[in-house]
TORVEXZA-329199 format. One record per residue (C-alpha): residue number from 1; residue in three letters; y, z, x. Coordinates in pm, 1 decimal. Each point is the difference from the previous one (the first is absolute). Layout:
<nodes>
{num:NUM	residu:Ala	north:Y	up:Z	east:X}
...
</nodes>
This chain:
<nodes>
{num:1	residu:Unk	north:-562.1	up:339.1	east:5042.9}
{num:2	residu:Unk	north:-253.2	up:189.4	east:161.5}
{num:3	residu:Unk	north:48.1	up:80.7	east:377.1}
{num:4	residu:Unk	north:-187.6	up:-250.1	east:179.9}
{num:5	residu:Unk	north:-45.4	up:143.5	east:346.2}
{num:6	residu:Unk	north:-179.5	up:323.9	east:-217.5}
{num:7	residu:Unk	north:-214.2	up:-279.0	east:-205.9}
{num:8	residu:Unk	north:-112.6	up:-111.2	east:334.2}
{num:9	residu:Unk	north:-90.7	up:333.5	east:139.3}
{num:10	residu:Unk	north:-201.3	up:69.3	east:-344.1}
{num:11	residu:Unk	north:-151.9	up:-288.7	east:80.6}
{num:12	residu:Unk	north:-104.1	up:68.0	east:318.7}
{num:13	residu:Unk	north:-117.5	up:314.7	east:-78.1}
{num:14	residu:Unk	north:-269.6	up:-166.6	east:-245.2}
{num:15	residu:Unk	north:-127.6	up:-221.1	east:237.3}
{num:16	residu:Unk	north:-44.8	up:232.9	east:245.6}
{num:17	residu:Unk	north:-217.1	up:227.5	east:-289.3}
{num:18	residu:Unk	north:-184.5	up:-389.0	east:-65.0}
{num:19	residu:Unk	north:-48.5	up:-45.0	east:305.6}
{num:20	residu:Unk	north:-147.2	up:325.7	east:138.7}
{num:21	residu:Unk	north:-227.8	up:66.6	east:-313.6}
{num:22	residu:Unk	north:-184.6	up:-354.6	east:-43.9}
{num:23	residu:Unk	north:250.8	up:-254.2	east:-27.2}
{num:24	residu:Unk	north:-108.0	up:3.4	east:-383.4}
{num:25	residu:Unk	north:237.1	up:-222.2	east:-185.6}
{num:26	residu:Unk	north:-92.3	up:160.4	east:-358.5}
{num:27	residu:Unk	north:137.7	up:317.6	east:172.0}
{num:28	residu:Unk	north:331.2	up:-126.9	east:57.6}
{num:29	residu:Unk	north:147.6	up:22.7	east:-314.1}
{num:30	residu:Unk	north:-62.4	up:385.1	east:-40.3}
{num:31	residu:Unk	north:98.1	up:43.5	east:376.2}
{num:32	residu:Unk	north:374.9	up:-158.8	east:-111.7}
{num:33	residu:Unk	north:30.7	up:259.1	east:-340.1}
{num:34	residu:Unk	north:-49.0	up:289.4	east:268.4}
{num:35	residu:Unk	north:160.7	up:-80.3	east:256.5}
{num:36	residu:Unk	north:317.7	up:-117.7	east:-234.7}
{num:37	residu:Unk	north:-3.3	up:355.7	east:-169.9}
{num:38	residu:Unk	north:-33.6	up:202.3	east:337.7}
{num:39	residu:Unk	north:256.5	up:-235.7	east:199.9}
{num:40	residu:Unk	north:245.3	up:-121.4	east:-246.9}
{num:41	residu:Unk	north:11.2	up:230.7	east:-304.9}
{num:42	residu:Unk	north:184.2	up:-171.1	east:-281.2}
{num:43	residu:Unk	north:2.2	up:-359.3	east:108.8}
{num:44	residu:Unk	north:-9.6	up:-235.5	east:-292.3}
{num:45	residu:Unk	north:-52.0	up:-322.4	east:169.9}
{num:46	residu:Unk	north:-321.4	up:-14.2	east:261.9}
{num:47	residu:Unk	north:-45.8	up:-387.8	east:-82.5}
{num:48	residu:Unk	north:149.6	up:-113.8	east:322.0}
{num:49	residu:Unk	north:-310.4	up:311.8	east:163.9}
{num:50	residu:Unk	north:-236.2	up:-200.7	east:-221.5}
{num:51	residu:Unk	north:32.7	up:-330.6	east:81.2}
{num:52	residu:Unk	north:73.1	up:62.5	east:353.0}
{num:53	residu:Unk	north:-311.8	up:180.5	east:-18.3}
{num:54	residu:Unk	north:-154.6	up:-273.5	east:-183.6}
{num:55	residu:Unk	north:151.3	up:-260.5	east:262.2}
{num:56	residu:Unk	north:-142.7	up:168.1	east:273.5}
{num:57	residu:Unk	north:-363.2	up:42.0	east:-134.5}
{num:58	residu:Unk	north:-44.2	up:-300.5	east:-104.8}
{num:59	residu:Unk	north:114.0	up:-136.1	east:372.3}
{num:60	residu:Unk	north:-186.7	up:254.5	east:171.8}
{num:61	residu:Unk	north:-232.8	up:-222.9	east:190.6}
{num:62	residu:Unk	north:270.6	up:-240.5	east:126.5}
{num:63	residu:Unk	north:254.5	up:311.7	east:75.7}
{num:64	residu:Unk	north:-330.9	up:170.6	east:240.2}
{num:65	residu:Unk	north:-30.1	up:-352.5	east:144.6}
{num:66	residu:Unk	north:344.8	up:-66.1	east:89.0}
{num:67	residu:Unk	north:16.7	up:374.4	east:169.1}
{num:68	residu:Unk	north:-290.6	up:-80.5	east:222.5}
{num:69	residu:Unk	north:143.4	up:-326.5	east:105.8}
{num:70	residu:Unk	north:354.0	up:176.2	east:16.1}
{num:71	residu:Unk	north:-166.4	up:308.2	east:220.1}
{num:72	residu:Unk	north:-273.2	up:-163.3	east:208.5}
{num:73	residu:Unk	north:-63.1	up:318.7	east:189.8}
{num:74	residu:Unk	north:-12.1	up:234.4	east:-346.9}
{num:75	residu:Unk	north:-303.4	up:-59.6	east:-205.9}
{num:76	residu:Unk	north:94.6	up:132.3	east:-355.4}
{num:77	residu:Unk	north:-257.4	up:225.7	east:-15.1}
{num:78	residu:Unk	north:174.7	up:151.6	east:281.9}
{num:79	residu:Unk	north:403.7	up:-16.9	east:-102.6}
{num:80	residu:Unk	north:56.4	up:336.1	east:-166.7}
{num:81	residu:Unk	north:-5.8	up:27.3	east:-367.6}
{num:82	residu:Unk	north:323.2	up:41.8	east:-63.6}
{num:83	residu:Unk	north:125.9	up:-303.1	east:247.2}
{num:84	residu:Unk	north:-238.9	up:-197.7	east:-147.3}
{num:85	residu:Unk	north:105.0	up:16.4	east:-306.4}
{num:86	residu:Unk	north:416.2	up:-0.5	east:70.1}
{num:87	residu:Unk	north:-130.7	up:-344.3	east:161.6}
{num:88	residu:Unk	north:-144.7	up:-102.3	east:-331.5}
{num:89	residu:Unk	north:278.8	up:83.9	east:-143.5}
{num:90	residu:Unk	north:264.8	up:-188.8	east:208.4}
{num:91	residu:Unk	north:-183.9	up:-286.0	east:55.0}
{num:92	residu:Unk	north:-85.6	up:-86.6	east:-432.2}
{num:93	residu:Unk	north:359.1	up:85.9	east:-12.5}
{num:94	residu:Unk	north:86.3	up:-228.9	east:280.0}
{num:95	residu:Unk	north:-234.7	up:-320.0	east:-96.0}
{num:96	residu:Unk	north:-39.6	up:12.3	east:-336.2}
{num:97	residu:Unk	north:314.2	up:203.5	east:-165.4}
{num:98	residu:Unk	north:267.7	up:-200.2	east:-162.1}
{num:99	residu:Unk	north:252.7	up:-44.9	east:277.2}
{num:100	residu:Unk	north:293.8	up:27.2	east:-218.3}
{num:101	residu:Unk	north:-118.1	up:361.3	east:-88.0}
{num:102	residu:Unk	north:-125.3	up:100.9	east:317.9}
{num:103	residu:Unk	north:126.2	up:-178.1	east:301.7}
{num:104	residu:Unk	north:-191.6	up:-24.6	east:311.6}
{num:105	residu:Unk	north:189.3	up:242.4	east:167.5}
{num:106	residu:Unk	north:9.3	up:270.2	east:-275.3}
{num:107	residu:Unk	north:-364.0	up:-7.3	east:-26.8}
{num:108	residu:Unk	north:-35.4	up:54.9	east:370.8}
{num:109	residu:Unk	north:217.3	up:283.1	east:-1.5}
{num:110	residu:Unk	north:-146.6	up:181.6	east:-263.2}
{num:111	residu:Unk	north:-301.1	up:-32.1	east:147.8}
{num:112	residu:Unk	north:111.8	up:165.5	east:317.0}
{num:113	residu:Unk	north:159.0	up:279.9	east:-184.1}
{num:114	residu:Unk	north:-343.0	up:46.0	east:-196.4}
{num:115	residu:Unk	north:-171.0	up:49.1	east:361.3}
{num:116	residu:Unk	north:298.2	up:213.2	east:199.4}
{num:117	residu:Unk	north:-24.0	up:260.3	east:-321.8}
{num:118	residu:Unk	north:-397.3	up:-28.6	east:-100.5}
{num:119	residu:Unk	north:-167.1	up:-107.2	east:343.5}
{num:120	residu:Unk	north:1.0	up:129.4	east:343.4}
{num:121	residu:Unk	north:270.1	up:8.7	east:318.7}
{num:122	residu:Unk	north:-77.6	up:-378.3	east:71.4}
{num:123	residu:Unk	north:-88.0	up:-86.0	east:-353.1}
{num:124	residu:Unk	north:324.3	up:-160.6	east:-59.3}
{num:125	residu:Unk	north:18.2	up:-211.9	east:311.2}
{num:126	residu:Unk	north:-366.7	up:-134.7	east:-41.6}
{num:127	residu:Unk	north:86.1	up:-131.5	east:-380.7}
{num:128	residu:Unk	north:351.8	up:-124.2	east:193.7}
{num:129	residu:Unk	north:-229.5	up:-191.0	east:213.2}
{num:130	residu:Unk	north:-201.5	up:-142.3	east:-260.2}
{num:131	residu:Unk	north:182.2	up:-87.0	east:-219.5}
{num:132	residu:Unk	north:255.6	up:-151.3	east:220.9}
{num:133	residu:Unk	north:-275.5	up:-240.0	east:159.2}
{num:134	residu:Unk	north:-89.8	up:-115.4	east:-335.1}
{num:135	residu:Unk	north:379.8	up:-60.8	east:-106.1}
{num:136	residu:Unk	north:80.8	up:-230.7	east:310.0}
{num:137	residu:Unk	north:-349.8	up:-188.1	east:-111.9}
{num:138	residu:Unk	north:158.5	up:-47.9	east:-299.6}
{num:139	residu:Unk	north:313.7	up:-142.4	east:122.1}
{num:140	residu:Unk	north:280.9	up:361.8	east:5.6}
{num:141	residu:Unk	north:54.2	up:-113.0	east:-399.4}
{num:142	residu:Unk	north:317.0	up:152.7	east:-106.3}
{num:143	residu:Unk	north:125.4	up:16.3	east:398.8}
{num:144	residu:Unk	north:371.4	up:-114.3	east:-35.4}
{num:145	residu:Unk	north:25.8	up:139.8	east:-415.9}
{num:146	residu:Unk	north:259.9	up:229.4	east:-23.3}
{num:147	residu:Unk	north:-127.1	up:299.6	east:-215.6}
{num:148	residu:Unk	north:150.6	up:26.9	east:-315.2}
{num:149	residu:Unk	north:250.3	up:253.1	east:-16.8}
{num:150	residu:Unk	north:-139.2	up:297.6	east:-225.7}
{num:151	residu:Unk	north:240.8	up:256.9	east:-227.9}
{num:152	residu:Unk	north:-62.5	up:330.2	east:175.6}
{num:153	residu:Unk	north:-92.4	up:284.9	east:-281.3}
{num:154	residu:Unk	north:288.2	up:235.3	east:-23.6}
{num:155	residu:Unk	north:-113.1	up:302.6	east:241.8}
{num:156	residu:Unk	north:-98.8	up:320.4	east:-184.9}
{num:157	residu:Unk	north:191.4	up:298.2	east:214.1}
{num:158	residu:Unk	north:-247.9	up:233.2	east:135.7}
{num:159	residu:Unk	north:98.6	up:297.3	east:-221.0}
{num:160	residu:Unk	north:-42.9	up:-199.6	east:-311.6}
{num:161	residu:Unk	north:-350.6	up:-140.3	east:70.9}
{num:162	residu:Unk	north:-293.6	up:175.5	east:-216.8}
{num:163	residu:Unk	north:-226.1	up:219.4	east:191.3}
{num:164	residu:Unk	north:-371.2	up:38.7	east:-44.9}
{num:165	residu:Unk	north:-159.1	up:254.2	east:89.9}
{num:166	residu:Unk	north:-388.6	up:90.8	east:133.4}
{num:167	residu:Unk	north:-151.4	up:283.7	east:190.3}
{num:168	residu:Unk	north:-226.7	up:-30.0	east:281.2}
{num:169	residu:Unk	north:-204.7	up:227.2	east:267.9}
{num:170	residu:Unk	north:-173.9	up:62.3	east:303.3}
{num:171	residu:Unk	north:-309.7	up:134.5	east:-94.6}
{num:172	residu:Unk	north:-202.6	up:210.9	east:211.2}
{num:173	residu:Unk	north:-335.5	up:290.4	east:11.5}
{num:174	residu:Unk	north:-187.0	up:172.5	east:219.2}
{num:175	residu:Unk	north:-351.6	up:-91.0	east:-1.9}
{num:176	residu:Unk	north:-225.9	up:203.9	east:287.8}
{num:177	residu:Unk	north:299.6	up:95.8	east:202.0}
{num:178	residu:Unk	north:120.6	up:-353.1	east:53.7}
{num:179	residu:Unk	north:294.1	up:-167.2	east:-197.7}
{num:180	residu:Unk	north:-5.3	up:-291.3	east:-182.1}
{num:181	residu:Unk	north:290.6	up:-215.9	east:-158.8}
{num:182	residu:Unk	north:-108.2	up:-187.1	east:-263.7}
{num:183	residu:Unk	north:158.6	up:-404.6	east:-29.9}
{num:184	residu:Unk	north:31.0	up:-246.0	east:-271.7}
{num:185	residu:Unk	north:-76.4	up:-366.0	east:121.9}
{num:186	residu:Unk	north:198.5	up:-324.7	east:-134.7}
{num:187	residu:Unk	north:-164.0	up:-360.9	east:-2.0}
{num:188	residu:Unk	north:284.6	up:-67.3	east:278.3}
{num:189	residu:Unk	north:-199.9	up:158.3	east:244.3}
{num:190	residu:Unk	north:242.3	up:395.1	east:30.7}
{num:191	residu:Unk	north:-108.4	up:349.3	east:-77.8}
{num:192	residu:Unk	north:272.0	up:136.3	east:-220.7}
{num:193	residu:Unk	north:64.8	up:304.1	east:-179.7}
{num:194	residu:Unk	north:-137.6	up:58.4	east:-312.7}
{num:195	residu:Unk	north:325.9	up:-65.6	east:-271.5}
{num:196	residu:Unk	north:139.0	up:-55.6	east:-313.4}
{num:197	residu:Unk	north:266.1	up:-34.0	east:-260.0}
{num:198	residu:Unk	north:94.6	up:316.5	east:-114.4}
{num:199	residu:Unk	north:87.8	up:14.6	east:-408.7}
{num:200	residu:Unk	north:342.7	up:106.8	east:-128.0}
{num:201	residu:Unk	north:74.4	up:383.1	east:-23.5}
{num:202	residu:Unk	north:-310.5	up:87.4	east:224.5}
{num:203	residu:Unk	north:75.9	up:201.8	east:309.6}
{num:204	residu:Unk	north:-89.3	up:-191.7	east:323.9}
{num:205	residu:Unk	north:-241.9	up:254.3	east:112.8}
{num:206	residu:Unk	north:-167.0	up:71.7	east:-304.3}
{num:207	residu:Unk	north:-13.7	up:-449.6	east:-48.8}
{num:208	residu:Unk	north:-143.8	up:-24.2	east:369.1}
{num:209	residu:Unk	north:-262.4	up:205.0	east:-86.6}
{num:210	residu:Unk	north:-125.0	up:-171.2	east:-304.5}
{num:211	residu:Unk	north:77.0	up:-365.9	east:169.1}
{num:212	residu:Unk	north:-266.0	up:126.6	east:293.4}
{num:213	residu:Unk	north:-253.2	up:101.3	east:-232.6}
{num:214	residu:Unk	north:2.3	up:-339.2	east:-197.4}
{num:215	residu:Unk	north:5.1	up:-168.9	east:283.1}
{num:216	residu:Unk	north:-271.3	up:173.3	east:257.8}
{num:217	residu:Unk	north:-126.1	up:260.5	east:-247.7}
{num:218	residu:Unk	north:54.8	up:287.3	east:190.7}
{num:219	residu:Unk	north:208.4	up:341.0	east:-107.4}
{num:220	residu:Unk	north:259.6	up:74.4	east:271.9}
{num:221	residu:Unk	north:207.7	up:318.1	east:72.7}
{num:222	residu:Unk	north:373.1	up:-87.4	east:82.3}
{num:223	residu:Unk	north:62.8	up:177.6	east:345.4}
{num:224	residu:Unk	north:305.6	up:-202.7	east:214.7}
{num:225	residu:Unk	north:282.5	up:-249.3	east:-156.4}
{num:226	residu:Unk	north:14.4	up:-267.0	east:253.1}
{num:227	residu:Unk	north:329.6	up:-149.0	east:-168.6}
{num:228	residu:Unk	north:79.2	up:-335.3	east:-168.5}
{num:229	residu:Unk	north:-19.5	up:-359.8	east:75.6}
{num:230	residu:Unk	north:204.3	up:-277.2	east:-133.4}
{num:231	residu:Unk	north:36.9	up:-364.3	east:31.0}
{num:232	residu:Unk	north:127.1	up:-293.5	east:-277.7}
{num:233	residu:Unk	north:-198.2	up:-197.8	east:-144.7}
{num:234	residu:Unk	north:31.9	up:-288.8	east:-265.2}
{num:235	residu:Unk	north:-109.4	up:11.9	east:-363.8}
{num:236	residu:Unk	north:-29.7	up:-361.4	east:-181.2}
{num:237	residu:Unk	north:145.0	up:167.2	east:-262.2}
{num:238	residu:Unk	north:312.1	up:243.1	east:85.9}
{num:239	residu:Unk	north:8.2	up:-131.9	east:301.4}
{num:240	residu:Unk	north:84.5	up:272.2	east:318.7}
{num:241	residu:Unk	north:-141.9	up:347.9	east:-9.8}
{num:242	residu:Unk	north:-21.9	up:275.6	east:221.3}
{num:243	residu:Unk	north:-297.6	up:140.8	east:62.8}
{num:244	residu:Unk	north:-64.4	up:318.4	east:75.2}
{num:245	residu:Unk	north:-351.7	up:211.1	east:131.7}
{num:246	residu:Unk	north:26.3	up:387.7	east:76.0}
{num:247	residu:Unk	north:-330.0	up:92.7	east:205.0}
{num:248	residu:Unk	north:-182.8	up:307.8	east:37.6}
{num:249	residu:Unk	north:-186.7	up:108.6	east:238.5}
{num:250	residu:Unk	north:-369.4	up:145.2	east:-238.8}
{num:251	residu:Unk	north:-334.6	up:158.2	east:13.2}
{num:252	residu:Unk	north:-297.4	up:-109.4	east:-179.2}
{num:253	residu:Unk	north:-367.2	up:153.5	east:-11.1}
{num:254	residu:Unk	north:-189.7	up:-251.2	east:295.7}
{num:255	residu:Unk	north:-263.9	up:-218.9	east:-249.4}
{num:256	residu:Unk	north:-8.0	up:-326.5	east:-111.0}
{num:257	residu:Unk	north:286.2	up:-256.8	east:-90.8}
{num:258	residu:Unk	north:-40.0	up:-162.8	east:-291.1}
{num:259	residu:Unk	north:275.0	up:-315.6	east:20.3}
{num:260	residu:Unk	north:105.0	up:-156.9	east:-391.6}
{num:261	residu:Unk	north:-15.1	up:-309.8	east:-44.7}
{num:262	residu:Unk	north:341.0	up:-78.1	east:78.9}
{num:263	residu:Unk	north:150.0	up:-391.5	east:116.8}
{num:264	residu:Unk	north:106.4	up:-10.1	east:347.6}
{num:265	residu:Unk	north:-210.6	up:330.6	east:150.6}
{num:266	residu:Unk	north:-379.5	up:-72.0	east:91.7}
{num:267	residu:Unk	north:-86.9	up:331.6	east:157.8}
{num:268	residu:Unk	north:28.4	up:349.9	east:77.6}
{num:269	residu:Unk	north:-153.7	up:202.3	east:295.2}
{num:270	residu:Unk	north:60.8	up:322.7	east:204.3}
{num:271	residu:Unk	north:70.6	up:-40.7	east:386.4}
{num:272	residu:Unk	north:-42.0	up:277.5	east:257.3}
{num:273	residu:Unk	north:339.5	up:86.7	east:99.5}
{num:274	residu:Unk	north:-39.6	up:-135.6	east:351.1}
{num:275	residu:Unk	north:-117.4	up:-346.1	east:-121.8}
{num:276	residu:Unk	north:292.1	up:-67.5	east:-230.5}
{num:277	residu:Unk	north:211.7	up:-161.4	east:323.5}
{num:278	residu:Unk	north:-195.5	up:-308.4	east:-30.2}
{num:279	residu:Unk	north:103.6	up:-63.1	east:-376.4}
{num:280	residu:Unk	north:177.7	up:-277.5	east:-80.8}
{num:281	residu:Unk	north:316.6	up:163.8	east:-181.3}
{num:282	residu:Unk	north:317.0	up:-178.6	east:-139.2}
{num:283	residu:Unk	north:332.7	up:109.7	east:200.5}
{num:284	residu:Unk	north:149.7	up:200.9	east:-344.4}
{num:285	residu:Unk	north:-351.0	up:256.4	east:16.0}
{num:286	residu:Unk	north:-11.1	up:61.5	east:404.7}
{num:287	residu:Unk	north:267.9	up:222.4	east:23.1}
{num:288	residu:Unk	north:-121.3	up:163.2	east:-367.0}
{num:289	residu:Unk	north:-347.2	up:77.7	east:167.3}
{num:290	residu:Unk	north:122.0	up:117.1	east:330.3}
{num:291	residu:Unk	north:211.7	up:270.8	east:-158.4}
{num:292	residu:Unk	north:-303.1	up:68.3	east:-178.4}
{num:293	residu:Unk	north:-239.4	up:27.1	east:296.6}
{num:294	residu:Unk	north:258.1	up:193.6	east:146.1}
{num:295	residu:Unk	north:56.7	up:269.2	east:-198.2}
{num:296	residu:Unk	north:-405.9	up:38.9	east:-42.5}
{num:297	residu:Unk	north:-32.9	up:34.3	east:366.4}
{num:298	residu:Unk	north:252.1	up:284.2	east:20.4}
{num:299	residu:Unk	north:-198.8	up:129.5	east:-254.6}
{num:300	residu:Unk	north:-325.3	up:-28.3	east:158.5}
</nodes>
């Protein structure tokens, strides 16, 4: 069976593309192939993404209605995209989901987790709050059910789990004596690093430098390695892997960016290296770009 907390973060990620490029419903069901194939390579099953999908659509005008009764002081307009939509989520999972296959309290949780690892610091208490107001309206179904007892999955030691892995850098030119650092941006609302996987036998420098040119079309030089990053993640298929990115620290001729059309990235720009403190960076990168900026200011 497909991983369910993965289907819902597939999910997610479509309606945040629907609902940021013209809520068009005839969109949605190229927005699912993408995201599917970017997300979760190799899952058979996306029927439960579909129909959840489908579920939520269809419901879309009672789901806004019940957040702006649920969130008095939020229009919708005004909840970020990406709570908005964790709200959609929990709440067609909450009021119309069969309970027997999503109880109450799972779809809650879920929908917290969705916020705490898409949204923002207090992105996981707000859908909390939410949520929770609407569940007590409702009763607290499921309050005094003891949750079934699941088999855990036999754990996979860490030594024996497959590793992927991709090739990533900071990317930086000179343009009229000021530096730049050029930024790839996510529809989650960071500035990342450009990325990706790098293909079997391929050296990790030689891979990074093709992965940046598909992805921002621009030629870099290799000059610093900035070391490796690794966390676990979860495959629907095989289950745990370990991921892990070496980064570089690369030149490129200052000119334009020219971003692929690629699910999950929505732009590309370079920042003057004094304006990059006010990016909005995920934890893992920070310490990647401060070594970075480091090293070019010794330089400099």
């Amino acid at each position: 069976m497909a991983n369910r907390h993965l289907s819902r973060s597939v999910v997610l990620q479509s309606l945040f593309e629907w609902d940021c490029h013209g809520r068009n419903d005839a969109t949605v069901k190229d927005i699912i192939a993408r995201n599917v194939k970017e997300f979760a390579p190799g899952m058979s099953d996306v029927s439960f993404i579909e129909e959840l999908m489908k579920g939520i659509l269809a419901k879309k005008e009672d789901l806004n209605q019940i957040i702006e009764k649920a969130a008095p002081d939020w229009p919708i307009d005004k909840i970020s995209p990406v709570d908005r939509n964790v709200l959609r989520i929990g709440l067609y999972e909450l009021l119309f989901s069969d309970r027997s296959e999503v109880p109450a309290k799972v779809a809650i949780n879920e929908a917290i987790e969705l916020a705490k690892t898409f949204g923002g610091e207090t992105s996981g208490r707000f859908v909390n709050g939410v949520l929770g107001a609407v569940y007590k309206e409702l009763g607290e179904p499921g309050k005094d059910t003891a949750p079934a007892k699941k088999k855990k999955p036999a754990e996979v030691p860490y030594d024996e789990m497959p590793i992927q892995h991709l090739g990533g850098a900071v990317v930086y030119s000179k343009h009229e004596d000021v530096m730049y650092l050029a930024f790839v941006h996510d529809i989650f609302g960071h500035w990342t690093l450009s990325k990706g996987k790098i293909p079997e036998g391929i050296e990790p420098n030689t891979g990074t430098i093709n992965k940046v040119k598909e992805e921002i079309g621009l030629e870099v030089t290799i000059k610093s390695d900035l070391g490796t990053n690794e966390y676990i993640a979860n495959d629907p298929e095989i289950g745990k892997i370990r991921k892990q990115v070496h980064y570089y620290l690369a030149e490129a001729p200052f000119g334009d960016l020219q971003l692929a059309k690629k699910p999950g990235l929505d732009d590309a720009k370079w920042f003057k290296l004094a304006d990059i403190l006010e990016l909005n960076f995920y934890n893992d990168i920070l310490p990647i770009v401060t070594k970075a900026v480091t090293m070019l200011s010794q330089e400099s």
